[in-house]
Every structure is written in C-alpha cells, then in structure tokens.
MARBA-3410 file (N, C-alpha, C, O; in Angstrom, 1 decimal):
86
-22.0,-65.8,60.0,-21.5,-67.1,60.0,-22.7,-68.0,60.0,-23.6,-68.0,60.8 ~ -22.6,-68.9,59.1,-23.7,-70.0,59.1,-23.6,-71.0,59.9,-22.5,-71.4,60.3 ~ -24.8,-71.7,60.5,-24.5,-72.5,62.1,-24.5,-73.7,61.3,-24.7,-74.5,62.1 ~ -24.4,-74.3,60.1,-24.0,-75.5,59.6,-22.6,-75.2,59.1,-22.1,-76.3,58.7 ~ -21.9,-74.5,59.0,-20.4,-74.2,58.8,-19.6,-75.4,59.4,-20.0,-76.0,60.4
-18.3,-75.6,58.7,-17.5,-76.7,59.5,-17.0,-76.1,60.8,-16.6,-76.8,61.7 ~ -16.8,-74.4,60.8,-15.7,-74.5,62.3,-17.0,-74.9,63.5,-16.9,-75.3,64.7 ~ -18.0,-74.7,63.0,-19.2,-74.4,63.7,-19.9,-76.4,64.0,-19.8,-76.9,65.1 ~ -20.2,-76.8,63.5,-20.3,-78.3,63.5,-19.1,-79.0,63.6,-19.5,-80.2,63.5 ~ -17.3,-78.8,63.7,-16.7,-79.4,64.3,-16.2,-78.8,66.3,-15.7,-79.4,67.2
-16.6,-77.5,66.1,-16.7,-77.4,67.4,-17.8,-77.8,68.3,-17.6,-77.7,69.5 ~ -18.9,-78.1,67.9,-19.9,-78.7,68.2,-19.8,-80.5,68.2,-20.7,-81.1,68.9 ~ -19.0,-81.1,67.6,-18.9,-82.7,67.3,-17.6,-82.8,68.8,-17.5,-83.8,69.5 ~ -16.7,-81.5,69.0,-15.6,-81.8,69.5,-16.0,-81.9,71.3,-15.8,-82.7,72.2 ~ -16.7,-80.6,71.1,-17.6,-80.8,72.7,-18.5,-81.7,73.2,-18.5,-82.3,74.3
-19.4,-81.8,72.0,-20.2,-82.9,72.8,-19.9,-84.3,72.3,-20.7,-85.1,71.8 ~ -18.7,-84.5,72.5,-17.7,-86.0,71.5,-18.0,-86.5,73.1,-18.9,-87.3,72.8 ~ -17.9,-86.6,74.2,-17.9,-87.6,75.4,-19.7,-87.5,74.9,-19.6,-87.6,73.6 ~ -20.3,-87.5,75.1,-22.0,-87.9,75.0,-22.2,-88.7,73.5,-22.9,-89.7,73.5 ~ -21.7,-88.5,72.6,-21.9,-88.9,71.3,-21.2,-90.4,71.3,-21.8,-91.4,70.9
-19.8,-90.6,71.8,-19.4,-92.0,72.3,-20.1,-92.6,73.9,-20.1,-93.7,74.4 ~ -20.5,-91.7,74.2,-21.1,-92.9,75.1,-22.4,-93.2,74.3,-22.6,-94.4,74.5 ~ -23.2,-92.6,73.7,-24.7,-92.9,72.3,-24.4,-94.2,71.9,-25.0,-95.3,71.9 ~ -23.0,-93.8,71.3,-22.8,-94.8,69.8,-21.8,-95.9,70.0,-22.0,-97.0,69.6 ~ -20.4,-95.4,71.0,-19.7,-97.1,70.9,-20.3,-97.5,72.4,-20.9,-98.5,72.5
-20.0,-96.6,73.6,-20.5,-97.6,74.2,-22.4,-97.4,75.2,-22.6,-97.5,76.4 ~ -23.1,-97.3,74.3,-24.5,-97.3,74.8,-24.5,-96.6,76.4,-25.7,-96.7,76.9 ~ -23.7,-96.2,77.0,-24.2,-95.8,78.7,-24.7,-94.4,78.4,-24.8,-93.8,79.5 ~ -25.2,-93.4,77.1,-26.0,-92.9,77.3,-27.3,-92.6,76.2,-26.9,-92.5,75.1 ~ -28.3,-92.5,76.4,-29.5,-92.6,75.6,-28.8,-91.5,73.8,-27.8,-90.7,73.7
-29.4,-91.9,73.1,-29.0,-91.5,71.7,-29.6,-90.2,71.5,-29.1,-89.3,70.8 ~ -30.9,-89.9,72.3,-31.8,-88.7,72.2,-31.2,-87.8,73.0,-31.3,-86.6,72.7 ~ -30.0,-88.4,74.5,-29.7,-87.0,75.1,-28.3,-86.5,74.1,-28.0,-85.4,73.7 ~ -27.7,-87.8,73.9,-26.4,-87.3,73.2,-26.7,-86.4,71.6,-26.0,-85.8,70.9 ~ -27.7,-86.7,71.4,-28.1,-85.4,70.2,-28.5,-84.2,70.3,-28.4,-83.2,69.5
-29.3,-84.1,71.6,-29.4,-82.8,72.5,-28.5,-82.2,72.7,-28.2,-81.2,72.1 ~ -27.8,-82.6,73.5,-26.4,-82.4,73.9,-25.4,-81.7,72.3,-24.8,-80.6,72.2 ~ -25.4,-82.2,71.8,-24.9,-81.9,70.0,-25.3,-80.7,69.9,-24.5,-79.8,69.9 ~ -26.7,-80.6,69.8,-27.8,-79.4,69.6,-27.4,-78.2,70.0,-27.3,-77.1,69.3 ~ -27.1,-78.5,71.4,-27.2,-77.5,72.6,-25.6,-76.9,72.3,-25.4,-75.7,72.3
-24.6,-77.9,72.1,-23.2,-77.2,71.4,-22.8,-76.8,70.0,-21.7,-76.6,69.5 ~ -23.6,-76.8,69.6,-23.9,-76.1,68.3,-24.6,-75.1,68.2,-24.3,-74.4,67.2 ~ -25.5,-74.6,68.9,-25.9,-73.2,69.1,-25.1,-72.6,69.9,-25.2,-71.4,69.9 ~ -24.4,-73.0,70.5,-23.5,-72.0,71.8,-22.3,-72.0,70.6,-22.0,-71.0,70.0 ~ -21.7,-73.3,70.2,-20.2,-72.4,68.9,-21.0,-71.7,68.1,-20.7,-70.6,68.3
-22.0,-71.8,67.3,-22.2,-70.3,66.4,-22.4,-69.2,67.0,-21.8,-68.2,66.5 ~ -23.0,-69.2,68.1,-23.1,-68.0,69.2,-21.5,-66.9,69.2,-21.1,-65.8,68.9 ~ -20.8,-68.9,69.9,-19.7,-67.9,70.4,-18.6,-67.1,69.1,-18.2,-65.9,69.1 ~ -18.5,-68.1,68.2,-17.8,-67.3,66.3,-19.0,-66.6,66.0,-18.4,-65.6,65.7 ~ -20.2,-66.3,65.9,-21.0,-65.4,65.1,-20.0,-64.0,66.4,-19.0,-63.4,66.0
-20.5,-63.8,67.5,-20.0,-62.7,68.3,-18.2,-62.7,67.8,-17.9,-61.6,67.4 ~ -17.0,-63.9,67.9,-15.6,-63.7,67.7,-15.8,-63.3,66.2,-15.4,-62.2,66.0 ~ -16.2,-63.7,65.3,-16.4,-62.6,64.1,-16.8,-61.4,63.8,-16.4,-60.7,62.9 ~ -17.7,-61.1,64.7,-18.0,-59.7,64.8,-17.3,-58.8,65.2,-17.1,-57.7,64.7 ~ -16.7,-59.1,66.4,-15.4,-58.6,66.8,-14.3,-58.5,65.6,-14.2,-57.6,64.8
-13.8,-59.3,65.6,-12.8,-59.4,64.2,-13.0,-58.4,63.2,-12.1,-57.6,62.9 ~ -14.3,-58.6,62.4,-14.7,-58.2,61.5,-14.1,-58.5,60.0,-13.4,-59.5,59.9 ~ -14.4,-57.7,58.6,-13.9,-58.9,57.6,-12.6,-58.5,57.4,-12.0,-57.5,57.9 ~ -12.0,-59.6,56.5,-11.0,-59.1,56.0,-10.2,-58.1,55.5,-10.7,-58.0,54.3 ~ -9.4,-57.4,55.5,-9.2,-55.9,54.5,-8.7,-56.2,53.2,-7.9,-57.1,53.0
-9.2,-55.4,52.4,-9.3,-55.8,51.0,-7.3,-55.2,50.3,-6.6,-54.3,50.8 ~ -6.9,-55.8,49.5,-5.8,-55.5,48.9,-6.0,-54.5,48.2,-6.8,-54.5,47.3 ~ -5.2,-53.4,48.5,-5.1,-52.2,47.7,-4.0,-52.5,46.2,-3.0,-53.1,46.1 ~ -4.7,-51.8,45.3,-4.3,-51.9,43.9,-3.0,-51.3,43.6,-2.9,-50.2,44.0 ~ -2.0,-51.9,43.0,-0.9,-51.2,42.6,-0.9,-51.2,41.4,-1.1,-52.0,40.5
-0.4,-50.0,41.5,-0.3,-49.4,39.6,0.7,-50.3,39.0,1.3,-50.6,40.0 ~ 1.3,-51.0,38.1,1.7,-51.3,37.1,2.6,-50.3,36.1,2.2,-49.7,35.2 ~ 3.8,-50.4,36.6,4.7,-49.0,35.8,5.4,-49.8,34.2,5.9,-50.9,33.9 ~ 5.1,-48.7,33.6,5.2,-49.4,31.9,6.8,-49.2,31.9,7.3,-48.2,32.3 ~ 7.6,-50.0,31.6,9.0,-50.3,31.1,9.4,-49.6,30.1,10.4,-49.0,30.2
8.7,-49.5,29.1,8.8,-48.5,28.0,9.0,-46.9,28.0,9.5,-46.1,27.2 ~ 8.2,-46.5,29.7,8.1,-44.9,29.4,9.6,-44.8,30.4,10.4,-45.6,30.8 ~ 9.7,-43.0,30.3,11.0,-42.9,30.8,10.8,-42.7,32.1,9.8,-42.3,32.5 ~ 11.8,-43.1,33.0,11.6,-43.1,34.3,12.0,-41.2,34.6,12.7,-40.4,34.0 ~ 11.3,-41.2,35.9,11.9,-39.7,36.4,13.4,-39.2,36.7,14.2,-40.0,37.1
13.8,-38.2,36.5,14.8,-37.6,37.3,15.2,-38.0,38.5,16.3,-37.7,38.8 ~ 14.5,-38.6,39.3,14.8,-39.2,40.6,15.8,-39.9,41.3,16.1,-39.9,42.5 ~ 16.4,-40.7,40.1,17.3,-41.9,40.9,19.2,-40.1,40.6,20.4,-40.2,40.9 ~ 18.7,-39.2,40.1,20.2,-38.3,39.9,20.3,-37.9,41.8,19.5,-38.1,42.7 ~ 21.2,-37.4,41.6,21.9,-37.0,42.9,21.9,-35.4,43.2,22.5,-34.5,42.7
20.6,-35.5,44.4,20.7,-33.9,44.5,21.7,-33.4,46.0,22.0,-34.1,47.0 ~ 21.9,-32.1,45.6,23.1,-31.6,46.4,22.3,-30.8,47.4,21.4,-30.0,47.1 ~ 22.9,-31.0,48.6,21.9,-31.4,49.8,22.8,-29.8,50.5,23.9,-30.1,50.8 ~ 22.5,-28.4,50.9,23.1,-27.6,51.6,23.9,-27.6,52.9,23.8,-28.0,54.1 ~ 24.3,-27.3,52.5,25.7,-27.1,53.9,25.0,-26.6,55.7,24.5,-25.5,55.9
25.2,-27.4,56.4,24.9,-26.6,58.1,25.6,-25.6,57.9,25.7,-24.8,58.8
END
C-alpha cells in the first residue's frame, strides 16, 4: 500500500483533524506542530493498512467459465435413469 493513498491520507487528515483546526481556523496551536502531528498519523495509518492488508491479502481471482455452444447437442443427461430397488 502506498503511504500517499487516500485510505491512507484520509485516515491521517481524520486523526490529526483536532490539531490541524486548531493550526488553521482557530490559531491555539503552532502550524509546525499540527503538521507533525499529520506526519506522525500518516506513518502509523500506512503502518497499520500496510500490516491489515497483509493479513487480508489480495483479492481472489475469478475462475473462467467455459461458454457452452447452443448449436452442439447437449448430453443424455437431462433423460431419466432408473434408480434400483432397496
């Protein structure tokens, strides 16, 4: 997983959202810590999705299905076999 990814930079914008509004609307904290602070939760979400992906692991691929031609004849299958007596 790439640490500029969106789950990865909005879990990072989501956590350190109280430091980032106090930076930018209301100034009660310095701009340098509230971007640390950003920093520092953006290496811990790629951390923690790079390891919850690993776990996971990828997706499983769709297995191919044959395609039966309309034209050929179908099997003996759909007749009725006679099944022995207990």
């Amino acid at each position: 997983m790439s640490p500029f990814s969106t789950p990865v930079l909005l879990g990072a914008t989501v956590v350190s959202g109280p430091a980032l509004y106090g930076a930018f609307v209301s100034g009660t904290t310095s701009t340098q810590t509230a971007l640390l602070r950003f920093l520092v939760c953006a290496g811990l979400a790629w951390l923690g999705l790079a390891v919850v992906s690993m776990l996971v692991g990828p997706p499983p691929r769709a297995e191919a299905v044959a395609v039966e031609d309309e034209t050929a004849e179908e099997p003996a299958a759909h007749e009725e076999q006679e099944t022995p007596a207990l």
